[in-house]
C-alpha positions as CSV (number, residue, x, y, z in Angstrom):
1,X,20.2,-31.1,-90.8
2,X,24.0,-30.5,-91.2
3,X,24.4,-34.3,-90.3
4,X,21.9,-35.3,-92.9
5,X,23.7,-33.2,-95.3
6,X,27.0,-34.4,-94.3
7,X,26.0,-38.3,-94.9
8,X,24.4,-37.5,-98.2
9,X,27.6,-36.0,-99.2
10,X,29.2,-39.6,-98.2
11,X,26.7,-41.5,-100.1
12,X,27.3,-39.3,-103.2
13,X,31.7,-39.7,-102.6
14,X,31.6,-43.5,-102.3
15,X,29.5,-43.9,-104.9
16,X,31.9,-41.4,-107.1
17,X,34.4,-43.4,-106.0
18,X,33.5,-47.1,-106.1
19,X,35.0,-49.5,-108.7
20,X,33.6,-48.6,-112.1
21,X,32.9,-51.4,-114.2
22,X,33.0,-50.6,-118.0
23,X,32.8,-52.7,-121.4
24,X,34.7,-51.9,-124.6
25,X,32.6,-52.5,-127.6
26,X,32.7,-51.8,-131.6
27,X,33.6,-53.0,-134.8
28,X,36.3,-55.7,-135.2
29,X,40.0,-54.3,-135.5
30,X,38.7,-50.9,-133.9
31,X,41.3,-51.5,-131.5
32,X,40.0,-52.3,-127.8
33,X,41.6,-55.0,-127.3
34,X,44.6,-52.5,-127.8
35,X,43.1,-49.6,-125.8
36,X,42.3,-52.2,-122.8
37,X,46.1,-53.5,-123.3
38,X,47.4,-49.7,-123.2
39,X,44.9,-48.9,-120.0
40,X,46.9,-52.1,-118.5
41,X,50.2,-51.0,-119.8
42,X,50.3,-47.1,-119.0
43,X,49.1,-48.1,-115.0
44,X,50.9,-50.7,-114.4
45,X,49.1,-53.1,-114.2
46,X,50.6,-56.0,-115.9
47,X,52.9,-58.7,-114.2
48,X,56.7,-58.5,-114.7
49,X,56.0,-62.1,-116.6
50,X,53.5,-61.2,-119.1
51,X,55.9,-58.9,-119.6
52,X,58.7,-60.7,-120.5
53,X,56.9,-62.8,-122.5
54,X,55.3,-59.9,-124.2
55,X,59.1,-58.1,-124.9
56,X,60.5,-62.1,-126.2
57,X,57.3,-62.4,-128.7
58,X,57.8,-59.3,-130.4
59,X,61.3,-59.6,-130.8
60,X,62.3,-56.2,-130.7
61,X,59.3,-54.7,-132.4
62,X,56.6,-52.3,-130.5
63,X,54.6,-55.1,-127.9
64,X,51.2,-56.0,-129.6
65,X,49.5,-55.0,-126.1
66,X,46.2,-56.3,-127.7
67,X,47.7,-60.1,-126.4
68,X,46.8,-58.7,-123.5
69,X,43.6,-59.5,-123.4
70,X,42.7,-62.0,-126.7
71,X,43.3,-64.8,-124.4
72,X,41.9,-67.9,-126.4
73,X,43.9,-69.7,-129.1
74,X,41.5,-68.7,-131.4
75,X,41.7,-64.9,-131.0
76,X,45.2,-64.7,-131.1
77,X,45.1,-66.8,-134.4
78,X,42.0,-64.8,-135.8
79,X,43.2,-61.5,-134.4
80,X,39.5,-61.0,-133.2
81,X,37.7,-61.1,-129.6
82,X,35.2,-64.2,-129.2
83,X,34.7,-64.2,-125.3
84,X,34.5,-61.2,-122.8
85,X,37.6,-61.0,-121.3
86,X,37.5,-59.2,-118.0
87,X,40.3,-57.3,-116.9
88,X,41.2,-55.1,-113.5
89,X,43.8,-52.4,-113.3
90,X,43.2,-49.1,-110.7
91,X,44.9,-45.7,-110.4
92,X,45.6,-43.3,-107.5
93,X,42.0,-42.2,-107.3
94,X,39.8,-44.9,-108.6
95,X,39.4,-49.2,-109.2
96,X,38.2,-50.4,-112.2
97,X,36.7,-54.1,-113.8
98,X,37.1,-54.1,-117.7
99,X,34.9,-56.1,-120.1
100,X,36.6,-56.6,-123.4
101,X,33.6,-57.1,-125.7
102,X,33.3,-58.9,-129.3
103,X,33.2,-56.4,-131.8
104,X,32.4,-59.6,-134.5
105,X,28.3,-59.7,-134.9
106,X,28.6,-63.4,-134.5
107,X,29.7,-63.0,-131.0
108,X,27.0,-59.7,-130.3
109,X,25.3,-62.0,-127.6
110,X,28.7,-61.2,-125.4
111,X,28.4,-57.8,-125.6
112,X,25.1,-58.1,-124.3
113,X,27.0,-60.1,-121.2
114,X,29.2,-57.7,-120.8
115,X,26.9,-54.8,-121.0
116,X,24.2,-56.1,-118.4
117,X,26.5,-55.4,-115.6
118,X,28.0,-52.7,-116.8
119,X,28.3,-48.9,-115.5
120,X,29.6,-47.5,-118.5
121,X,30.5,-48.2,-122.0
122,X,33.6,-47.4,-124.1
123,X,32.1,-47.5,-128.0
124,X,35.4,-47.4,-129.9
125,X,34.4,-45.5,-133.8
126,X,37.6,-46.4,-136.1
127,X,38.5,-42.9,-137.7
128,X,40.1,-44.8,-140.5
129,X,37.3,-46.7,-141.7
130,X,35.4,-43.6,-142.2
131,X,34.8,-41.7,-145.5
132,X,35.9,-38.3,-144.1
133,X,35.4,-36.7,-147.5
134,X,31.8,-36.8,-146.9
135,X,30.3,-33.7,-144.9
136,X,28.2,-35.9,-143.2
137,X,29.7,-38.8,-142.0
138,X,27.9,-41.9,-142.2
139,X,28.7,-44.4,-138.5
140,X,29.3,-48.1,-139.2
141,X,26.4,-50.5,-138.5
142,X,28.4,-52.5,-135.4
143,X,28.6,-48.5,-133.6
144,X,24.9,-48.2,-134.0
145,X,24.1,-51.5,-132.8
146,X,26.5,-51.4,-129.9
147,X,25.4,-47.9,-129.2
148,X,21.5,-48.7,-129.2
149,X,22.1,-52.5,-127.3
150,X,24.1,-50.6,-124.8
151,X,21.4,-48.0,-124.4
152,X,18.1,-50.7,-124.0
153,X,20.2,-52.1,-121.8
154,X,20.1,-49.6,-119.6
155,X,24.3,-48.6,-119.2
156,X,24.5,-45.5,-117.4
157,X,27.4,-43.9,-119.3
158,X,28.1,-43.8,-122.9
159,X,31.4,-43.0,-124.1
160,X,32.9,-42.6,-127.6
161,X,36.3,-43.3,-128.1
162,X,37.6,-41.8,-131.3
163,X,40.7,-44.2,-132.2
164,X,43.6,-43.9,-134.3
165,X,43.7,-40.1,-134.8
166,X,47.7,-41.0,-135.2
167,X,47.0,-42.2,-138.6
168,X,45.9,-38.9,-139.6
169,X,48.2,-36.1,-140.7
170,X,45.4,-33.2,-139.6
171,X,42.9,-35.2,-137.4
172,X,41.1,-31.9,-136.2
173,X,38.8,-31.5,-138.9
174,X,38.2,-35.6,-139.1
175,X,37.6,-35.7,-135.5
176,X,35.3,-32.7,-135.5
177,X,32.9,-35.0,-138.5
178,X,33.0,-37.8,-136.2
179,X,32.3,-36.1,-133.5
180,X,29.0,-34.3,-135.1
181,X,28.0,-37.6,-136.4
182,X,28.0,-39.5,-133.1
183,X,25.9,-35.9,-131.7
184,X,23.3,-36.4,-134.2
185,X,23.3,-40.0,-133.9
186,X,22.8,-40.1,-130.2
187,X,20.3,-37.2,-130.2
188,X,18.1,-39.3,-132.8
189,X,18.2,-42.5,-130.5
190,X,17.6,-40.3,-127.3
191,X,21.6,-41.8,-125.8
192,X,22.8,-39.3,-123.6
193,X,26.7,-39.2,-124.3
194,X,29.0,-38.7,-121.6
195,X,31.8,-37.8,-123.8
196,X,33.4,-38.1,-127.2
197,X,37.4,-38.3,-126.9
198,X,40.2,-38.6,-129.9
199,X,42.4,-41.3,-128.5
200,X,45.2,-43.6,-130.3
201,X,45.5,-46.4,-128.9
202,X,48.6,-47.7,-130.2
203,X,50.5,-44.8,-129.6
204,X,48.9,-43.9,-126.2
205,X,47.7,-40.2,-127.1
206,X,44.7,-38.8,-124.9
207,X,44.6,-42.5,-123.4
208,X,45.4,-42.0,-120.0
209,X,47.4,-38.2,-120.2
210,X,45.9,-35.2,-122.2
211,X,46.1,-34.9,-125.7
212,X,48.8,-32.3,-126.2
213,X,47.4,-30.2,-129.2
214,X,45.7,-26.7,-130.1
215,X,42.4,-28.1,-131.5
216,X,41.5,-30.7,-128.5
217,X,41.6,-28.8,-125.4
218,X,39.1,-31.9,-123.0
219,X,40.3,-34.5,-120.5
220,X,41.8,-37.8,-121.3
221,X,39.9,-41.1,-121.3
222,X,41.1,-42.0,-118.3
223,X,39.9,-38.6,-116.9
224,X,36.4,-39.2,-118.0
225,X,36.2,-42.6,-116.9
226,X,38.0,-41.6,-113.3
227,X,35.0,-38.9,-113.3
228,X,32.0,-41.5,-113.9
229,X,29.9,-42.6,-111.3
230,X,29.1,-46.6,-110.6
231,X,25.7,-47.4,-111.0
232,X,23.8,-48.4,-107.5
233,X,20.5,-50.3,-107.2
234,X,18.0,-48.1,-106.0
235,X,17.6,-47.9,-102.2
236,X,13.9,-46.1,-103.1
237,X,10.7,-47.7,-103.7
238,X,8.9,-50.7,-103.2
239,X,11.4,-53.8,-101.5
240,X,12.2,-56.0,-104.1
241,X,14.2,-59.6,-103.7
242,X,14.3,-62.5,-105.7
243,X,14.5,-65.7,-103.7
244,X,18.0,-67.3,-105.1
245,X,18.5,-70.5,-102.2
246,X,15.8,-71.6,-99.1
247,X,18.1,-73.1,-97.0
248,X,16.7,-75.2,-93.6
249,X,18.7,-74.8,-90.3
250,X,19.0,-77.4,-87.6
251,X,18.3,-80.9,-87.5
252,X,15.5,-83.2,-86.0
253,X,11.8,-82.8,-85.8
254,X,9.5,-79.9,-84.6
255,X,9.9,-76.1,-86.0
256,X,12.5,-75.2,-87.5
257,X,12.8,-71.6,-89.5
258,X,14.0,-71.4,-92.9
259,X,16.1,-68.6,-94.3
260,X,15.4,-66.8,-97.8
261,X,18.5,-66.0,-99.6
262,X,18.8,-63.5,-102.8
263,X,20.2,-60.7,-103.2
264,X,18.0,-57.2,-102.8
265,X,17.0,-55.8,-106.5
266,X,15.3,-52.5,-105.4
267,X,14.4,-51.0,-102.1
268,X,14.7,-51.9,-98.4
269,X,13.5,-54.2,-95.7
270,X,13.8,-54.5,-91.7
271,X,12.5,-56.6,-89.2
272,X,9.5,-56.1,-88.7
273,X,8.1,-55.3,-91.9
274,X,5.3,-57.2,-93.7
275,X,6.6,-58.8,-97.0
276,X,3.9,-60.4,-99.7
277,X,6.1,-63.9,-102.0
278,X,5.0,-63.9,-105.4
279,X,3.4,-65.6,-107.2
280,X,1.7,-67.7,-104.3
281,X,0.6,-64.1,-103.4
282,X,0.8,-65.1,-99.0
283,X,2.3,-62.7,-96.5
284,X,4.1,-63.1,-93.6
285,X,6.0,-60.5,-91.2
286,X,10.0,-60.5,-91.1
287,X,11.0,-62.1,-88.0
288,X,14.6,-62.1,-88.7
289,X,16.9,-60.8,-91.4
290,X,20.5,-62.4,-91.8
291,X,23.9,-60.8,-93.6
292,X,27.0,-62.3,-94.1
293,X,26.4,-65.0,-90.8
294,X,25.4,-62.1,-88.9
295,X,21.6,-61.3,-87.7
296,X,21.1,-57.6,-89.0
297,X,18.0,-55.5,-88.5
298,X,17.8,-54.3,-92.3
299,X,18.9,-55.0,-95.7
300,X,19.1,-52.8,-98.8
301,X,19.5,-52.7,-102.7
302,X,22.8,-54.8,-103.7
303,X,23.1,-56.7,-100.5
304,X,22.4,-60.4,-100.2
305,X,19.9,-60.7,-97.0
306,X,18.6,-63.7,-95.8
307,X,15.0,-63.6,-95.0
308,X,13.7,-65.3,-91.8
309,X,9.8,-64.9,-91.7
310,X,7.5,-65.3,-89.1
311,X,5.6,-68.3,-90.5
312,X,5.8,-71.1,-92.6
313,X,5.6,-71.0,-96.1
314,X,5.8,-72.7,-99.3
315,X,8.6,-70.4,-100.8
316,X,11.4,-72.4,-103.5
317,X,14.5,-70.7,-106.0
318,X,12.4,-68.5,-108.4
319,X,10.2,-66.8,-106.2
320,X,10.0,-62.7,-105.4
321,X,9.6,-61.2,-101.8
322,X,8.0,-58.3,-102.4
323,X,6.4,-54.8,-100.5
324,X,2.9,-56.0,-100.6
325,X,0.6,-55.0,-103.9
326,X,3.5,-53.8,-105.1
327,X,3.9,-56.1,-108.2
328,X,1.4,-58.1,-109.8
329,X,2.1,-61.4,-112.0
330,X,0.9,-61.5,-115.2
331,X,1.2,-64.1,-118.3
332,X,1.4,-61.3,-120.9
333,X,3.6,-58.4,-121.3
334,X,5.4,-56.4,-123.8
335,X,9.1,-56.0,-124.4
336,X,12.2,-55.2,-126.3
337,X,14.0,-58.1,-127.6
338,X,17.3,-58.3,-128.5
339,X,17.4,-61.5,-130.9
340,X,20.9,-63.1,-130.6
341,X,20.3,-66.4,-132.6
342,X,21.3,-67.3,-136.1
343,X,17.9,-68.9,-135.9
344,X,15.5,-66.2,-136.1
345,X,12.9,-65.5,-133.8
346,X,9.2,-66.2,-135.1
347,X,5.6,-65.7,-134.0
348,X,3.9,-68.5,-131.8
349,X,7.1,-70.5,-131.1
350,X,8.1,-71.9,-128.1
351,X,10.9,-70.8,-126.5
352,X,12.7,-71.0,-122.3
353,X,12.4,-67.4,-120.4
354,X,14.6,-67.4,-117.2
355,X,13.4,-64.2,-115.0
356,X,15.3,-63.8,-111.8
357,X,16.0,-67.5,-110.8
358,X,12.7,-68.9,-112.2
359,X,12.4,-70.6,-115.7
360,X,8.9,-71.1,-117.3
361,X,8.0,-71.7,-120.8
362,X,6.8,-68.6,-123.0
363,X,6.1,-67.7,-126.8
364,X,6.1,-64.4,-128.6
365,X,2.6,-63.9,-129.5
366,X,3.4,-61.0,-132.3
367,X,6.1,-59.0,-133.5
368,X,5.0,-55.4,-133.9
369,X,7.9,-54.1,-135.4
370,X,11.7,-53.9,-135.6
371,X,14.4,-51.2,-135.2
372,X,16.2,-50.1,-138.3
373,X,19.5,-49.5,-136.9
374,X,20.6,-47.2,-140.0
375,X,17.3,-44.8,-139.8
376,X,16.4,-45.8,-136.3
377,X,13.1,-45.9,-137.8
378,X,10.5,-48.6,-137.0
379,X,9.4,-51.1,-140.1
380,X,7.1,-54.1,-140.0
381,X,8.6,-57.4,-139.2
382,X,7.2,-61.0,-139.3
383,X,10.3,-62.2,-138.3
384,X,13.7,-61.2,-135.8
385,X,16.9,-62.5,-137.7
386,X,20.4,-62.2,-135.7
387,X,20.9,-59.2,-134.1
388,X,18.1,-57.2,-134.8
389,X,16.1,-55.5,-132.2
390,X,12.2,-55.5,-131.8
391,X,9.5,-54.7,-130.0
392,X,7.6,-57.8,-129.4
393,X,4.7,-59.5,-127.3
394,X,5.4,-62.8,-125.3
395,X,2.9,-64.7,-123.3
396,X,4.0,-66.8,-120.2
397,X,2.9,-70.9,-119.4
398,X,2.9,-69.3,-115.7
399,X,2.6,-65.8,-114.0
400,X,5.6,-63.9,-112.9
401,X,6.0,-60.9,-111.3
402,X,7.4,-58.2,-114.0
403,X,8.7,-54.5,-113.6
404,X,9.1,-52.5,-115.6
405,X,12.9,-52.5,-117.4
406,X,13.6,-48.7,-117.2
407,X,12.8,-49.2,-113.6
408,X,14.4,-52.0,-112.1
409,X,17.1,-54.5,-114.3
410,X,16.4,-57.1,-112.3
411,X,12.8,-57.2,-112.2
412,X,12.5,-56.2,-115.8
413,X,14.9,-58.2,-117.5
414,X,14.3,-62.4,-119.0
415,X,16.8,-63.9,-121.6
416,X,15.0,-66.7,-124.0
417,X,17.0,-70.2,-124.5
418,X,16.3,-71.9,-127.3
419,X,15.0,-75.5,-126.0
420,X,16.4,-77.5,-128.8
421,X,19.3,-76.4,-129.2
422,X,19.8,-74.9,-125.1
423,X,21.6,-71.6,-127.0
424,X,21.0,-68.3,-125.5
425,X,18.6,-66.6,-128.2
426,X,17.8,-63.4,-127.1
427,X,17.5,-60.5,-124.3
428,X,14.0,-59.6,-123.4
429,X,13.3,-55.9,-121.5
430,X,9.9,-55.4,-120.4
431,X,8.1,-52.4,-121.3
């Protein structure tokens, strides 16, 4: 029993301890670009180089550490974030993989990038843009939106960062509005919030050491994100795997086993075990399971596994191996959509859905309502412009075997590509 306990203890370490992967998000000039930059700066974590060249372009002056990260031409010349730019810095206890997300709407399909993979997310609320004579302080529309799109899509941790607190002669009773807001906010939506943190980015309070003051008396941002766990696939329930590559050993004629690569989305498998490929619906037992060039004798969630089976079957890229009747293809399902293109999203139009590896053709037979970011209320919709969020009904050209999004973001997850125009138009989560 002890041993048992002793290994679950493990689990629960490395997983405490494993690289956490988290996005910034918010309105433009809220400053993470800056708050990445100071993460970088305060653990050293930039080159001797950038630097240099960092100290040469400001002349003298404080370095803009948001340069940092605004890589492309165009940010540095707009002063915004277009692209996700992915940074990695660690500290004594803990590794870290930072997504620098738009804060623009234009660019709110690369927040939903970023987010997708994400373990946590860093909502940054500008203090300064915020009437604080109000006693009820009303949130911007981008920290809804990034809060709910970071929600649906399933993020584990939620963390408000309350910047530029320096610009504030008394930020204790500002902080404690903002604070209340976000509270209420999150309740409403049904976000469980990890923390809410007064930082300053540009001045490097409560960043990465405690804030030293009477009225904030919590850990750091670095504290809370050091105290975060990384998300993990889960190792329970049914074996789930789409089928990414079939590749065909040997040469010449005769039999000659085939090996079914992906990468495990939910469960476990071993040799042995009888496995049902979807949609075809045929089983076959697992004669062999591969890892890395080695032969294993099981595979789990996050691992790539190749599967060796013990007959021949028509499997291609897009199938599922699953735990047999576990899953059931189906042409109809409801969903969460995320709409992403300028071009909105309408009733009985065709569009591309990609689900695992496997494109098909699919149309949203109604739209039964939209989100109202500002009430979180639902309204009638006959249409999904930019950015808005729905709850919709698409039907597929061909089966395909759906989860469930709350349950597995693998299985339950398709974007939509527009097929005119080949843009990436929206985020569908399966209900």
């Amino acid at each position: 029993m002890s041993a048992v306990l002793n290994n679950a203890a493990a689990a629960d370490a490395d997983l405490q301890h494993r690289a956490l992967r988290f996005l910034t998000a918010g309105s433009v000039d809220d400053g993470k670009s800056t708050l990445i930059g100071r993460l970088l700066f305060d653990s050293r974590a930039i080159l001797a180089d950038q630097l240099d060249t960092l100290e040469r372009r400001a002349a003298g002056a404080p370095i803009d550490l948001s340069l940092l990260t605004d890589g492309l031409e165009a940010e540095r010349e707009q002063g915004i974030t277009i692209d996700v730019a992915y940074r990695y810095f660690a500290t004594k206890s803990r590794k870290f993989i930072i997504a620098d997300a738009p804060g623009h709407e234009q660019y709110t399909r690369n927040m939903v990038t970023a987010a997708a993979g994400s373990d946590a997310a860093v909502v940054l609320v500008d203090i300064t843009k915020l009437d604080l004579t109000q006693d009820e302080i009303t949130l911007l529309p981008q920290t809804r939106r990034h809060s709910l799109l970071a929600h649906l899509l399933r993020v584990p941790g939620i963390v408000f960062a309350v910047n530029k607190i320096d610009a504030l002669d008394d930020p204790a009773p500002g902080f404690a509005k903002v604070a209340a807001a976000l509270n209420k906010f999150a309740a409403e939506a049904g976000i469980e919030v990890n923390a809410i943190v007064p930082v300053s980015a540009l001045r490097g309070d409560n960043v990465t050491s405690p804030l030293a003051a009477d009225w904030y008396q919590g850990p750091s941002l670095l504290q809370v994100l050091e105290s975060l766990p990384a998300a993990e696939e889960a190792h329970e329930g049914a074996f789930l795997q789409p089928i990414q590559y079939v590749a065909k050993e040997g040469e010449g004629t005769g039999h000659q086993p085939r090996t079914l690569w992906g990468r495990v989305a939910q469960g476990s498998v071993r040799v042995g075990d009888e496995l049902q490929i979807l949609p075809s619906g045929e089983k076959a037992i697992v004669a062999e399971l591969r890892k890395a060039g080695e032969t294993v004798t099981n595979g789990e969630a996050g691992q790539s596994i190749g599967l060796v089976l013990d007959r021949q079957l028509d499997v291609s890229r897009g199938d599922w191996a699953v735990t047999p009747g576990s899953a059931a293809p189906t042409q109809s399902f409801a969903a969460t959509l995320a709409w992403l293109d300028t071009e909105a999203a309408q009733p009985g139009r065709k569009y591309w859905v990609r689900h695992g590896n496997r494109w098909v053709q699919a149309r949203i037979s109604a739209i039964e309502h939209k989100l109202d970011i500002h009430t979180l209320e639902e309204r009638e919709a006959e249409a999904l412009q930019v950015n808005e969020i729905g709850h919709v009904r698409v039907e597929l050209q061909q089966p395909l075997p759906l989860t469930a999004y709350v349950d597995n973001r693998v299985g339950g997850a398709l974007i939509v590509v527009d097929p005119t125009s080949n843009r990436t138009s929206g985020a569908l989560l399966v209900r």
